[in-house]
C-alpha positions in Angstrom: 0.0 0.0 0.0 3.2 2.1 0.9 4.7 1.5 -2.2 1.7 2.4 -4.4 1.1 5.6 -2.6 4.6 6.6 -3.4 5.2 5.6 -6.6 1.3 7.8 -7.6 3.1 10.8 -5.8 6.4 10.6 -8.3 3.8 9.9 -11.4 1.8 13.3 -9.9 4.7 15.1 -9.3 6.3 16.4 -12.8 2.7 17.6 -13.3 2.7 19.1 -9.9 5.4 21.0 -10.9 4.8 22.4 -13.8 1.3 23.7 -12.8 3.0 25.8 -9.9 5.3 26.9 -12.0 2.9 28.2 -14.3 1.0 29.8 -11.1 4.2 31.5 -10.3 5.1 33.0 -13.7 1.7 34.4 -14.2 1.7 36.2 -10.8 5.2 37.5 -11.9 3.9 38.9 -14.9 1.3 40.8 -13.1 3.0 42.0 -10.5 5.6 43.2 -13.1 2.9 45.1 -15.6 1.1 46.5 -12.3 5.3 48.1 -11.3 5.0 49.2 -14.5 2.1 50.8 -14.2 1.9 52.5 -11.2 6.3 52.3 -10.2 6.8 51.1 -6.7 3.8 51.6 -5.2 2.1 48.6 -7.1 1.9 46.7 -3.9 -0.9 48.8 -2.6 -2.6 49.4 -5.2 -6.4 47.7 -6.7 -7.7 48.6 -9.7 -9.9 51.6 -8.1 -7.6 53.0 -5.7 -6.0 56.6 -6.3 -2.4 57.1 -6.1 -1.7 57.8 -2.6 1.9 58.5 -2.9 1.9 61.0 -5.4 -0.6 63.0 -3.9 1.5 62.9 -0.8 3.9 64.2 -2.4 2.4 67.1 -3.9 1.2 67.9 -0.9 5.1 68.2 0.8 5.8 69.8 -2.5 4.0 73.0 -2.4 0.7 72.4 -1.1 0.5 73.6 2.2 2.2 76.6 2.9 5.6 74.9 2.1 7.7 78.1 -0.3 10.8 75.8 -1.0 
């Protein structure tokens, strides 16, 4: 019964594999289009929500009472 078990687990395995594998490379591609998109913020960002770093930095930039 042992043996059986094992040997379906090394016939499973190569297939195993290459489905995680193909998991993995897909969520690399997104998470390299979404750096792309929005630069290193991509992390915190959905599809809906504003862009909370640039509007921080405007804000230290000149926004509120800040002449340099």
């Amino acid at each position: 019964m042992a043996k059986r078990k094992i040997i379906l687990r090394l016939i499973i395995s190569p297939f195993l594999l290459c489905i995680l594998i193909i998991c993995y490379a897909v969520a690399c591609f997104k998470h390299w289009i979404l750096f792309i998109k929005y630069g290193g913020e991509w992390l915190t960002y959905k599809k809906d929500d504003p862009k909370r770093m640039e509007a921080i930095y405007e804000i230290l930039k000149g926004g509120i009472g800040n002449k340099y």
